[in-house]
C-alpha positions in Angstrom: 48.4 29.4 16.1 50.4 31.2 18.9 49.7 34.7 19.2 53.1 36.5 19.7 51.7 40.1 20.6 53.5 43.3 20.0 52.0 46.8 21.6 53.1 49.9 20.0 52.9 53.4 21.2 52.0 55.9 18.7 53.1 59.9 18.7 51.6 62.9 17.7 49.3 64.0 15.5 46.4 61.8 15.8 45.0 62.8 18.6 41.4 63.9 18.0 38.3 65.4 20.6 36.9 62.4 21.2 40.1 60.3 22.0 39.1 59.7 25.5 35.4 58.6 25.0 36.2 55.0 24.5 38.4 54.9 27.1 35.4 57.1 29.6 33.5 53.4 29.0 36.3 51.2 31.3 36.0 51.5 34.6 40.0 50.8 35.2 41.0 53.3 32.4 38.4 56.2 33.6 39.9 55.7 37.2 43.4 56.2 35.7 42.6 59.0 33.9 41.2 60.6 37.1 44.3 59.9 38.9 46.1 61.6 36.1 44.6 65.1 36.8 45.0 65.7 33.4 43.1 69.6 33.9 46.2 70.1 35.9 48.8 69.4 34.1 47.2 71.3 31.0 46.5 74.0 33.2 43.0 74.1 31.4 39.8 72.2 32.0 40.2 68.6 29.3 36.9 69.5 28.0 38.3 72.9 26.7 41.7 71.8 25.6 39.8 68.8 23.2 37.7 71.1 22.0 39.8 73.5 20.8 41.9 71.9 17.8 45.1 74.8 18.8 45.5 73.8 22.1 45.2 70.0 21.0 48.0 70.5 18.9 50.1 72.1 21.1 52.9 70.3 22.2 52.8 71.3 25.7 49.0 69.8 25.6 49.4 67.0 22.7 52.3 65.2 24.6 50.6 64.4 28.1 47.7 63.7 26.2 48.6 60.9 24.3 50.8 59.3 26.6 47.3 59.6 28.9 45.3 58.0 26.4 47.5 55.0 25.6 48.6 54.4 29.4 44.7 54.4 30.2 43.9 52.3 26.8 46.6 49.9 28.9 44.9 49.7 32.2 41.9 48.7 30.8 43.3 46.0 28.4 46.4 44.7 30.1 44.9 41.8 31.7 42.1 40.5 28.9 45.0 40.5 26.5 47.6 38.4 28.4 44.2 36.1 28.9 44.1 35.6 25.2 48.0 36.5 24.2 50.2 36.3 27.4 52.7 38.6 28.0 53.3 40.9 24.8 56.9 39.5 22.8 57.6 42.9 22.5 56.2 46.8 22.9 58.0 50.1 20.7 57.1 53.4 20.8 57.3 56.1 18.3 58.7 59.2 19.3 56.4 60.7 22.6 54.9 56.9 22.4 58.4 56.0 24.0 57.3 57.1 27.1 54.1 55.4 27.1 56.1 52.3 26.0 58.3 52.4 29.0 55.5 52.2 31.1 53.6 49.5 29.7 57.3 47.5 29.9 56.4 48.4 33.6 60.1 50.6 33.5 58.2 53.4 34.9 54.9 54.3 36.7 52.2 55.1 34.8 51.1 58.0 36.4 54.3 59.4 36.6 55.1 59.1 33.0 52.0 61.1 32.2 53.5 64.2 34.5 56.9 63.3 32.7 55.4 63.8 29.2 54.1 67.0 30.3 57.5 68.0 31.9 59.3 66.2 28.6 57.2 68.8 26.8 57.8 72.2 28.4 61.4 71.5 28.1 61.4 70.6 24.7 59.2 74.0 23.8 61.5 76.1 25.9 64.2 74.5 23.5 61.9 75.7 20.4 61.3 78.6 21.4 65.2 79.9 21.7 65.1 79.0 18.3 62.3 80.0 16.6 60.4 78.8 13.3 61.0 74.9 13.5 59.2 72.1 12.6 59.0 68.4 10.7 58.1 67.3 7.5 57.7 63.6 6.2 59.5 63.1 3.1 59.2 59.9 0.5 59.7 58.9 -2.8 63.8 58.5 -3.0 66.5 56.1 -1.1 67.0 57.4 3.0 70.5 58.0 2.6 70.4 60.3 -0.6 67.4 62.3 1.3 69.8 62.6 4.3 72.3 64.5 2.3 69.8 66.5 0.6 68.6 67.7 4.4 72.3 68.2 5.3 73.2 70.1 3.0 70.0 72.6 3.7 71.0 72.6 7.4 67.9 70.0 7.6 68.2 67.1 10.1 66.4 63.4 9.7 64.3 62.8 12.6 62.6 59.5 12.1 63.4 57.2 9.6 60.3 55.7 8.8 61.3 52.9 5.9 63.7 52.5 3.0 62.7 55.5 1.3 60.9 57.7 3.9 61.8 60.0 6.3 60.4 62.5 9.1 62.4 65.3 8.5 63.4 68.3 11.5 64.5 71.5 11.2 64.0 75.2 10.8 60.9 75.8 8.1 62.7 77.6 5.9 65.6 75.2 5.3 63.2 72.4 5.5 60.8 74.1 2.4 64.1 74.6 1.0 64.9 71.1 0.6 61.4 70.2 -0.5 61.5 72.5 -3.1 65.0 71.0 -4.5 63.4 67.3 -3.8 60.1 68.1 -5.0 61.9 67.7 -9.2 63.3 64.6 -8.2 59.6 62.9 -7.3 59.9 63.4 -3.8 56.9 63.6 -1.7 56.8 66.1 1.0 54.8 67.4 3.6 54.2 69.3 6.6 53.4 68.2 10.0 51.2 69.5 13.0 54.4 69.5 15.3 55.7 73.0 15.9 59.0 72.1 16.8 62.2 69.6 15.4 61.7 66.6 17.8 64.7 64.1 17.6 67.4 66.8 16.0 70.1 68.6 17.7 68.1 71.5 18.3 66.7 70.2 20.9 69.9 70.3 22.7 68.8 72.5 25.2 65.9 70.3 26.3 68.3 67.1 26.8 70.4 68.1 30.1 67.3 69.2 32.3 65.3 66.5 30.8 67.9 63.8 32.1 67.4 65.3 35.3 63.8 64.9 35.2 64.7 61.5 34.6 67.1 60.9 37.4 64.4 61.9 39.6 62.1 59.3 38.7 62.3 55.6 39.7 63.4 52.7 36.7 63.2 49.1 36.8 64.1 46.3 34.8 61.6 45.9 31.7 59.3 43.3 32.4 58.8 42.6 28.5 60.7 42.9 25.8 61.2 46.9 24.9 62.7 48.6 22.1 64.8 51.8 22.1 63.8 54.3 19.3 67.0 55.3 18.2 68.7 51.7 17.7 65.9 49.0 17.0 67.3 47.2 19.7 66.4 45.5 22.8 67.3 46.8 26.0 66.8 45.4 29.9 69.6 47.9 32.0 67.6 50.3 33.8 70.9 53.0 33.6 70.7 52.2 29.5 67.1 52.8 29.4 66.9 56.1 30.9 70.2 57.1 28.9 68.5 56.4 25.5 65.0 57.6 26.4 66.7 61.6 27.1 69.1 60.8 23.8 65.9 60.2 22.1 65.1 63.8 21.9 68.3 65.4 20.3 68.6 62.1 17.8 67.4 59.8 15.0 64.4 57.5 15.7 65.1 54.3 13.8 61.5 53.2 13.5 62.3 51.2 10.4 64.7 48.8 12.5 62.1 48.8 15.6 59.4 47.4 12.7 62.5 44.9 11.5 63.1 44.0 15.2 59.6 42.9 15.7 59.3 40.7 12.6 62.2 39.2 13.6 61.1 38.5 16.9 58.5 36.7 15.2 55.3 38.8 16.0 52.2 37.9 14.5 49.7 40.5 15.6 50.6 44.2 16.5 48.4 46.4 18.5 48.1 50.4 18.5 47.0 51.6 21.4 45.9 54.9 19.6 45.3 57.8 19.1 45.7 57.3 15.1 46.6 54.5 13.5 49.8 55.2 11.6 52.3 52.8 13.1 49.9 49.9 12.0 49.8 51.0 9.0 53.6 51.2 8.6 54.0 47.8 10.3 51.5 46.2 8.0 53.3 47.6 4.8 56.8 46.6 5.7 56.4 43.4 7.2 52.1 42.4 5.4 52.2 38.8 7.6 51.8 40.8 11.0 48.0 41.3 11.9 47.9 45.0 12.7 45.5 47.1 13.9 44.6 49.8 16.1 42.2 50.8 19.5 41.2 53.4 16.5 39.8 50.9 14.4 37.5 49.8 17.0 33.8 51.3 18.6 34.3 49.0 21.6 36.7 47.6 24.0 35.1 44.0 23.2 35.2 44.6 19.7 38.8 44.8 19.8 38.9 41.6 22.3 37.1 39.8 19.6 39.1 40.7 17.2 42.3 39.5 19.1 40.4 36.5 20.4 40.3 35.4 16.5 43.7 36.3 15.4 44.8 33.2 18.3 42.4 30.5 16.8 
C-alpha cells in the first residue's frame, strides 16, 4: 500500500525520567539536545529536574521539555521515515505539541522553538499566577455541547475538545469540582490533571499579548508539509496566519476532534507519536480504528520503530 504518514505532537503529562534515554542512543538527536542547553533554560541541571517528579511537572520545566524531546525524536527520524514514507501528508500538535509541530512543518527552527516553549511557559505561569488556584480536568460520558453549558454556567471554560462526548476542561478548581460534582449524577466521568494552570481559556489572557511578541521576534516560513491549527482542524500555509493562531491558541479552544477528522480525511493510514506518552494515538486509533497508530513510547529502539513503519508500507 501507500503509506500516507501523519506525525503528531503530544502535550503534557506524559513526560516521565527516562524520556530522553532513547533519544541519548541517536547520535543526531543527542547533538540536538546538546545544542538545546536544556540545564539552562530549566535553570537546573536535566538530571535533577527528571528526577524530581515536582519539577517535571512544572510547567515552566514540562513545556521545554517535551517540545525538546519530540524535536530531538525528529532529528533523529526525519530522514529514515521519508526513506520508507516520504514526506509526512500531514503533522498536528496537541496543545504545547503545537510548537513542536511547527517545527517539524519546518515553520520554525528547532532550536528556537525549544527556547520559545520555555518563554511560552513563563508567560503563561505569570498569567496563573495573577489568578491563583487554576487547573484542567478531562470530562466524558455526555454530548460536548451539553458539557459546555454545564462548564459555563460554573464559570468553567472547555479547553480541548477531545471527541463527541469528551472534553479537557479549564478553569479555577473550585468552579471546576463544582461542575464535576453536578456532572458526576448524570454519569459523567471526570478527573483531574497534572497541569497547574487553565491552558487554552481566557485566563490566560494575560499571557497572549507578550507571547505574540515573542513570536514576532522569531523568524516564520511557509509550512513545508501539511500543518494543522489546533483551534480550527484546518490546514494552514500563510506564515502571518500561522503565528496568529499559534498565540490564539493559548486563550482558546483546541479542536483536537476536527484535527483527528482532518487527518482521516486526508487519508492517513499510519499516525506517529513522537512521545512522551501515547495519548493522541490512542485517541486517533479510537475515532478513526483504520489509521495504524502508535507511538516512539511503544518502542525500546529507534529500529524497532523503523521496522514497525517499514511493515505498515508493504
Amino acid at each position: 500500500m501507500t503509506m500516507r504518514l501523519a506525525i503528531l505532537c503530544p502535550g503534557q503529562g506524559g513526560q516521565h525520567a527516562g524520556m530522553f534515554d532513547l533519544l541519548r542512543e541517536d547520535a543526531l538527536a543527542a547533538a540536538f539536545l546538546a545544542r538545546c542547553d536544556l540545564d539552562g533554560l530549566l535553570q537546573a541541571p536535566l538530571v535533577q529536574v527528571l528526577a524530581d517528579p515536582t519539577r517535571l511537572f512544572a510547567n515552566t520545566c514540562a513545556q521545554p521539555l517535551i517540545v525538546a524531546a519530540q524535536l530531538a525524536a525528529w532529528q533523529a527520524l526525519r530522514e529514515p521515515l521519508a526513506a520508507i514514507a516520504g514526506a509526512p501528508a500531514v503533522v498536528a500538535g496537541y496543545s504545547v505539541g503545537e510548537l513542536s509541530a511547527y517545527a517539524v512543518a519546518g515553520v520554525v527552527d528547532a532550536s528556537a522553538t525549544v527556547a520559545l516553549a520555555a518563554r511560552r511557559a513563563a508567560l503563561m505561569s505569570e498569567a496563573a499566577a495573577a489568578v491563583p488556584g487554576q487547573g484542567l480536568m478531562s470530562f466524558g460520558g455526555m454530548e460536548v455541547a451539553a458539557l459546555q453549558a454545564c462548564l459555563q454556567a460554573q464559570g468553567a471554560h472547555a479547553a480541548i475538545v477531545t471527541g463527541a462526548d469528551t472534553l479537557v476542561a479549564g478553569g479555577l478548581n473550585a468552579a471546576l469540582q463544582t461542575a464535576a460534582t453536578a456532572l458526576a449524577g448524570q454519569g459523567v466521568r471526570s478527573a483531574a490533571l497534572p497541569v497547574g494552570l487553565a491552558s487554552h481559556t481566557p485566563l490566560m489572557q494575560a499571557a497572549l499579548a507578550p507571547f505574540l511578541a515573542e513570536l514576532g521576534a522569531v523568524d516564520f516560513h511557509v509550512p513545508v508539509m501539511p500543518l494543522l491549527a489546533g483551534v480550527t482542524g484546518q490546514v494552514i500555509a500563510d506564515p502571518d496566519q500561522t503565528r496568529q493562531l499559534l498565540a490564539s491558541q493559548l486563550t482558546d479552544t483546541i479542536q483536537w476532534s476536527a484535527c483527528m477528522d482532518a487527518c482521516a480525511e486526508r487519508g492517513v493510514t499510519v499516525a506517529l507519536e513522537l512521545g512522551p506518552g501515547s495519548a493522541l494515538s490512542r485517541m486517533l486509533r479510537e475515532r478513526h480504528g483504520h489509521i495504524q497508530c502508535r507511538s516512539l513510547a511503544d518502542f525500546r529502539t529507534l529500529p524497532g520503530l523503523l521496522s514497525w513503519l517499514r511493515r505498515q508500507a508493504d
